[in-house]
N, C-alpha and C positions, 0 to 999 in steps of 0.2 A: 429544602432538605428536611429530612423526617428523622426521629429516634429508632435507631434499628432495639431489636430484642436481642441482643447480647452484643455490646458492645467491644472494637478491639482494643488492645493497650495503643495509647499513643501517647506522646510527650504531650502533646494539648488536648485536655481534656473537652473543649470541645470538638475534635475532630472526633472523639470517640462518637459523639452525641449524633455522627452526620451521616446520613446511607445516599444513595442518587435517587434524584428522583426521576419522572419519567423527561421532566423537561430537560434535568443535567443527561441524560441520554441521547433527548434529542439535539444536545449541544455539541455531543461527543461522535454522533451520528454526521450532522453538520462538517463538524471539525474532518473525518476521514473523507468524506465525498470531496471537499473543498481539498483538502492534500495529494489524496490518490485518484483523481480522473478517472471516471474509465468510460466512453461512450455508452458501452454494452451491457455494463452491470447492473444487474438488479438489486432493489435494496436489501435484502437479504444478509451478504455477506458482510457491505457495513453492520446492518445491526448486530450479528453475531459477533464481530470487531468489537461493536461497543461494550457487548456484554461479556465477553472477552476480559477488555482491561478494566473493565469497571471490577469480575472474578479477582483477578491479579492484583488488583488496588486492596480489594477487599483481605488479601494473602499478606501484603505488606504495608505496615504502617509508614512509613516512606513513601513507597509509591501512593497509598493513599491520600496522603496529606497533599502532595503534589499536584494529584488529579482532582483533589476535590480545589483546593486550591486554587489550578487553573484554569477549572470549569468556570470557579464563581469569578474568575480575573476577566476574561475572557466576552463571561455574559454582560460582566456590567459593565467594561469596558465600551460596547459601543451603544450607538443610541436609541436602540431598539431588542430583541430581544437577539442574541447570535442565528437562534437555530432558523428565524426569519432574514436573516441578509441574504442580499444578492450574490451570487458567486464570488463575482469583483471585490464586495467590501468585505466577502468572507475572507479571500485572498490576502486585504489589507488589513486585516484584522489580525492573520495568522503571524505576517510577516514581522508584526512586533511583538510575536512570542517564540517566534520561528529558533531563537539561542536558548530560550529558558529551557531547565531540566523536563518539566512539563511534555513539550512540545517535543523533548527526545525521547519521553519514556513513551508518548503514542508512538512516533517514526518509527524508531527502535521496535516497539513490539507488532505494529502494526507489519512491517517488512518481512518480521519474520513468521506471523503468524497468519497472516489475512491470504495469506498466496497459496498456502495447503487447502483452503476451502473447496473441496469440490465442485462449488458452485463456479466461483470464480476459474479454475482451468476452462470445465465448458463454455464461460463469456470469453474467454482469450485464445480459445481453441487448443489448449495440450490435453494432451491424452493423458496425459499421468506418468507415473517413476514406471521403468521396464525391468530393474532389475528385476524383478521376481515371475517377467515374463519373459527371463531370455535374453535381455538389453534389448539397445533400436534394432541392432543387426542383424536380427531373427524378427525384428515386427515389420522389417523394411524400410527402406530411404526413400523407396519410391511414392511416398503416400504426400508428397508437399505441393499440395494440390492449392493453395495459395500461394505460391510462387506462381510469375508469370511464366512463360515456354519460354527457354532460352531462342537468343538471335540467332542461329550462325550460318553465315553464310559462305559458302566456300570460293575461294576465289578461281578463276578459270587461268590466270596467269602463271608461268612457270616459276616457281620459285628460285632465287639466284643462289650460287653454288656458295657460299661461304665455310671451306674447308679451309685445311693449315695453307698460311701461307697470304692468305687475304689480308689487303689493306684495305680499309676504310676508303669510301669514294672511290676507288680503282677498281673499275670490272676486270 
């Protein structure tokens, strides 16, 4: 961690003295791939995530304190550097931060902000919000071409008459 050039108020004056640096990025970087899977993703929209809440940390001395906080828990928590673990011990890493405030202020902001990325719709295939083209009902339902073709097959026997008056088992 380095001396930023104007520092923000916070109750601990060393947190004032702290900015990310590029390795607390790549921890924060780490931290959302290991949260949010996504086969297809490119690293893109994590790093824009990270620099995202790192924005928002920087906005709030609370959240700051938290992420910086949990970056440095986190890094030196295991026995190597985080942004170097394998999926798995990222996994088991998370999972004893996974209650901390920390750990909800990524979730939290990650949830809501990382799914607008246009990048990410094109890795998960949506087209985007239709209000302002109409809704789906004018762009069509027929376009769900990852769906498989429905089964159906009709059946060649007569259907049995069950109008008023039928009992169960009694033709």
């Amino acid at each position: 961690m380095s001396m930023p050039s104007n520092p923000l108020p916070a109750k601990y004056g060393t947190l004032n003295a702290m900015e990310f640096s590029d390795e607390a990025k790549r921890v924060l970087v780490k931290i959302l791939t290991t949260a949010f899977p996504h086969k297809n993703f490119p690293p893109g929209p994590y790093e824009r995530m990270a620099d995202q809440l790192i924005t928002m940390a920087d906005e709030s001395p609370w959240f700051r304190m938290k992420l910086i906080q949990g970056v440095e828990t986190i890094d030196a928590s295991a026995d190597r550097k985080f942004s170097e673990l394998s999926y798995e011990d990222a996994v088991a890493a998370l999972k004893k931060v996974e209650r901390t405030e920390f750990f909800s202020f990524i979730r939290r902001m990650t949830i809501l902000t990382m799914y607008e990325d246009e990048e990410v719709w094109s890795s998960v295939g949506y087209e985007g919000p239709s209000f302002d083209k109409g809704g789906y009902i004018d762009r069509g339902f027929n376009d769900l071409d990852w769906l498989p073709e429905p089964r159906i097959e009709e059946s060649e026997e007569p259907l049995p008459d069950f109008g008023p008056g039928h009992k169960e088992g009694v033709s």
